[in-house]
N, C-alpha and C positions, 0 to 999 in steps of 0.2 A: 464589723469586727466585734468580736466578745470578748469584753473584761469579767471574767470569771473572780480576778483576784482582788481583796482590798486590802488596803493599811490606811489606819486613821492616824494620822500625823499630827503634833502640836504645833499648831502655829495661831497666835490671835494679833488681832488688829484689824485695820483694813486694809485694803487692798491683797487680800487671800491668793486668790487666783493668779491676778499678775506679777506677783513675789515668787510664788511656785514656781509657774513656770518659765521666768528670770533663772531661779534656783535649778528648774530640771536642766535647760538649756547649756547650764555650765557643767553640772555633774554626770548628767545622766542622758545625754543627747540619744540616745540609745534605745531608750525605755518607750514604751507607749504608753499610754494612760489616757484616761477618762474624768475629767472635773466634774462637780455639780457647776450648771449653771450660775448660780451663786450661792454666798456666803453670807451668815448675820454678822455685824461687826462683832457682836459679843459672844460669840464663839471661840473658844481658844482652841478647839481642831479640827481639822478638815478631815476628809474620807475622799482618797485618792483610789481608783479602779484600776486593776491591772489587768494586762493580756497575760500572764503569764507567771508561776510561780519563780522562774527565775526571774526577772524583772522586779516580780517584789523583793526578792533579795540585795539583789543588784542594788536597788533603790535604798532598802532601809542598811544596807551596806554603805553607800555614799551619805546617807543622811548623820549614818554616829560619826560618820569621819567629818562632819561640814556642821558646825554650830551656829552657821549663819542660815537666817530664812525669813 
């Protein structure tokens, strides 16, 4: 599969990856996406891949409406 699309999202701390997709699983069960492998802790955003220009919508749709992450 090809993630043609990205959004860089804010989020810092640790645990990057498994808070996302904690967070996609409730909002966005839908979506596909692509993580990096890993995250520095001192990062405060990540770069999510998308299959598909609607999907990043959809995604940063759910994300203004969801201040948790």
């Amino acid at each position: 599969m090809t993630f043609k699309y990205s959004v860089t999202l804010p989020i810092s701390g640790g645990n990057k990856l498994s808070r996302f997709k904690d967070w996609a699983e409730q909002h966005v069960p839908a979506v596909r996406y692509s993580l990096p492998p890993q995250t520095p802790i001192k990062t405060e955003t990540m770069t999510v891949r998308l299959a598909s220009l609607e999907e990043r919508q959809h995604l940063l749709q759910a994300f203004a409406r969801s201040s948790q992450m």
